[in-house]
N, C-alpha and C positions, 0 to 999 in steps of 0.2 A: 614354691621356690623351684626353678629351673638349676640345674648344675653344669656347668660347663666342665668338661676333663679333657683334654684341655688347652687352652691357645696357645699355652704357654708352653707346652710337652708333648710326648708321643704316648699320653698312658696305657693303651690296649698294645703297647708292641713291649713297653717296659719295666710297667708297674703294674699289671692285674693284679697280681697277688694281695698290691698293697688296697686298692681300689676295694675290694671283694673282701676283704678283713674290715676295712673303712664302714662298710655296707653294715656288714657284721655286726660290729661294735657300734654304729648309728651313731659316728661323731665322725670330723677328721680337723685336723689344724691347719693353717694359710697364716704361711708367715706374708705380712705387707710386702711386696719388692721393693718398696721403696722407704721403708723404717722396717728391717729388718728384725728388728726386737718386737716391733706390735705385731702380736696373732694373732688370729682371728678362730673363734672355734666353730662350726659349722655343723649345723645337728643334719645328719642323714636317715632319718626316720619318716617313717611313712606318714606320720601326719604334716611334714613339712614338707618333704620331697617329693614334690610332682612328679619330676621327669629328669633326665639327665639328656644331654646331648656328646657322643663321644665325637673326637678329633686324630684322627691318624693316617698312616704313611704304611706301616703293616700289621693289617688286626692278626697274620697267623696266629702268635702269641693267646691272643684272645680267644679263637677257637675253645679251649679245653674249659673255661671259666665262663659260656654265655650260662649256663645254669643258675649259677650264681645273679644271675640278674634278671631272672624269670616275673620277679616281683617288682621291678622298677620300668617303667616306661622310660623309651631312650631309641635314639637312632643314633645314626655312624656318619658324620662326615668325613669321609673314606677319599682321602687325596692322592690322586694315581694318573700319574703324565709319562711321557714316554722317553724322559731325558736318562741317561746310562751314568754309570761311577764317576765320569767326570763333574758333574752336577750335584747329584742327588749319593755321595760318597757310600754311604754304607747298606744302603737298603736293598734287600733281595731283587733275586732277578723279576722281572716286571712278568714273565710270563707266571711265575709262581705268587704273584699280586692279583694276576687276573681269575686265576684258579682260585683261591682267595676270596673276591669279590663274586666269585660266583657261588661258592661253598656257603658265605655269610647269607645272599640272600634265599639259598635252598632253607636258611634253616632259620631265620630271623623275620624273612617275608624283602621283595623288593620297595615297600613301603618307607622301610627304618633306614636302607643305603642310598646318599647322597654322595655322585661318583662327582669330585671336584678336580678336572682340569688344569690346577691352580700351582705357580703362579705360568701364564705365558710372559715367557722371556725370549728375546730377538734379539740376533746375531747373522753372521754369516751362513751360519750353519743351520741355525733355528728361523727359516722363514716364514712368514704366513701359509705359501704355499706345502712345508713339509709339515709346519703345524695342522693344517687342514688333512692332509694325507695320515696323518697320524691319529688325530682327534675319529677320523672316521673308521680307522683299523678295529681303534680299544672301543668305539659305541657300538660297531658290528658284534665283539667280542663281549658286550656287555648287555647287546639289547635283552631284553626282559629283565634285569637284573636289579634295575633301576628306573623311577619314575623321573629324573631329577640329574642334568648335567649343568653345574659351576665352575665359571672360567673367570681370572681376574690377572689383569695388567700386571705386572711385577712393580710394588711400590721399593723406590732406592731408600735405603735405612741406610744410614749413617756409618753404624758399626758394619755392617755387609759389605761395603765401598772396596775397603783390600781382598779381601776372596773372591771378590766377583771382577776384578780390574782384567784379569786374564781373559775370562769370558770375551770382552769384545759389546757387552749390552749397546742396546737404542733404543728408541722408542719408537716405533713408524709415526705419522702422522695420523691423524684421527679419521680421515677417510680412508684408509688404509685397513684402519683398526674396525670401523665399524661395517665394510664388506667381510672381512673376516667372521666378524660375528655374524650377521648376515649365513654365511655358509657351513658353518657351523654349527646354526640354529636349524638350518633345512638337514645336515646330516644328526644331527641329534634326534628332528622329528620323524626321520624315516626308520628310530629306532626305538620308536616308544618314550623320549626324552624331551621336560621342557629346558631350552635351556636359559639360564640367568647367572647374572654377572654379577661379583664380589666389591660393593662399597668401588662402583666404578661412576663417573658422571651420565644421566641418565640422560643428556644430550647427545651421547655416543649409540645409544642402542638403536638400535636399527628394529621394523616391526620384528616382532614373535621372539625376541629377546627380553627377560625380563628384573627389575632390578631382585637381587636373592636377600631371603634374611635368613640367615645360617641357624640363626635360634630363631626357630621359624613358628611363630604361637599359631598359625594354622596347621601345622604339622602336629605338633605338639598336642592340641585342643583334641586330634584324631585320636591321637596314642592316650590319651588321658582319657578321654570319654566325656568331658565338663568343657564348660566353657573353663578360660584363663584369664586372668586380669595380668595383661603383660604389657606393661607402657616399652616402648624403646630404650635400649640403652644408652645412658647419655653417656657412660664411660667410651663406649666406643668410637671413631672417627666419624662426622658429620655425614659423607655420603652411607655410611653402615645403617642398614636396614631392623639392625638385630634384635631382639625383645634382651630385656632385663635379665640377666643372670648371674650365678656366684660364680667364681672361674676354685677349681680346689687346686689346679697346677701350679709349676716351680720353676721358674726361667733357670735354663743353664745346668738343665738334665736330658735333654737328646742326644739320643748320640746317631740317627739318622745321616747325619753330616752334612747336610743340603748347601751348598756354599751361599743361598738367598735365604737363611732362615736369620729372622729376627729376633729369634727369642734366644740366643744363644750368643756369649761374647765371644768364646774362644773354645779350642779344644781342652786348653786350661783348665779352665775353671768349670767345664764338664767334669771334667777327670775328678776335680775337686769335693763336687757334689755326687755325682755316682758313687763315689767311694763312701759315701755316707748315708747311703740308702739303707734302711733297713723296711720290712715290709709287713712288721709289727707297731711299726710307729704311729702314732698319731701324723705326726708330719712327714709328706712327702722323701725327704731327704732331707734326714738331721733327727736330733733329740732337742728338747728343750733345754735351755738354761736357765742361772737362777736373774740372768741382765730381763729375760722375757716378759712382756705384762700380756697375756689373755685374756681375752673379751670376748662377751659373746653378745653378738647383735643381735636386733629383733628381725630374725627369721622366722616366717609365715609360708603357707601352704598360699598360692595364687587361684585355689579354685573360688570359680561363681557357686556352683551347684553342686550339689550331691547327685542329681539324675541325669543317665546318659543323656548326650544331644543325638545319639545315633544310635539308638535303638529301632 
């Protein structure tokens, strides 16, 4: 079993504590987002847990606690763009993200960090042109750090419609979009980066652009040492590349602030759930009730073999 931490959250900037106890205790609970009373109990023991894939905005947090995960295979989809508090509201200054991303892979290996670009959004201000002058500042600033730069189109969610209205968004046109990547991919190559693009239409990519699988079972297969039996996941959108995984996050716990993030309704109902974290819990943020029914599925270990493939 793969674990995802998480699409739904910022866990290495929020929750280690709770993540590294979760580890501990070799359990953690997922409530459904969408029947809130069904949980899900999720064994994190090493005969089921292959590998984890973390998701964040700022690992500093995570810094003091990699120890704690000395025993689990896992890389870092490490999302780092160059947009400032008007965008991206609460998250540290970008030069102290870069420090960051270079501290992680002095001590992690540039193997495990996957530096995502993500989302490119365009405006008057954000053009291809300053996007490319930017993209190429932070891969100068990051070369050897990373094998692996991911860039993806800003998808319009519904709920994101009024905080992003100010913005001024567009879309360019697809010839537009695919010189872009185009250039993007020759500055990413001059720094030791391949780059690939997030669940984008692979009629857009231009050569040496490639489509990405975030839950990547050839990445994973390295960090494991075995082959993985990891069908695609069909939870995810049709162009998504991603192998099968359990997500353990909690929509409507960042507090990042991103005005493009889709896992979050409002500042509301952050404020709502933060207030209810505890990092003793089983669950993310909350306790159980007596309305709850827990179930535990049949989770399995995804390995083929017991012997290294890369010995």
């Amino acid at each position: 079993m793969i674990v995802s931490a998480s699409r739904r959250t910022d866990i290495p900037a929020f929750f280690m504590p709770w993540l590294v106890g979760r580890l501990r205790e070799g359990f953690a609970l997922v409530r459904n987002p969408y029947n809130p009373h069904r949980v899900s109990r999720i064994p994190l023991t090493p005969d089921v847990l292959d590998a984890m894939v973390l998701w964040t905005k700022n690992p500093l947090p995570m810094l003091p606690h990699l120890d704690a995960l000395r025993d689990v295979p896992y890389y870092i989809q490490f999302t780092l763009t160059p947009y400032g508090r008007d965008i991206e509201r609460n998250l540290p200054d970008k030069t102290a993200l870069l420090d960051g991303f270079s501290e992680l892979s002095r001590q992690i290996g540039p193997e495990r960090l996957v530096w995502r670009y993500d989302p490119l959004l365009f405006n008057a201000k954000w053009t291809p042109d300053v996007h490319l002058a930017a993209f190429a500042r932070m891969a100068e600033r990051l070369s050897g750090c990373t094998d692996t730069s991911t860039v993806s189109i800003l998808d319009h969610y519904r709920r994101m419609e009024k905080a992003c209205a100010p913005l001024g968004l567009h879309t360019p046109v697809p010839e537009v979009l695919s010189e872009l990547l185009a250039r993007m991919a020759e500055v990413a190559a001059q720094h030791g980066m391949r780059l690939t693009t997030c669940a984008e239409d692979p009629a857009l990519l231009p050569p040496g652009v490639f489509p990405a699988r975030c839950i990547d079972p050839v990445r994973l297969e390295k960090l494991v040492g075995v082959p993985l039996s990891l069908p695609r996941d069909a939870n995810q959108r049709p162009a998504c590349g991603c192998a099968r995984s359990v997500d353990i996050g909690c929509y409507n716990t960042c507090s990042n602030g991103c005005l493009y993030c889709y896992a979050n309704w409002s500042d509301a109902s952050i404020q709502r759930q933060r207030a209810r974290y505890d990092p003793d819990s089983p669950l993310l943020c909350g306790q159980l009730t007596d309305e709850d029914i827990v179930t535990e599925g049949a989770f399995s270990s995804d390995k083929l073999l017991q012997t290294s493939l890369f010995d």
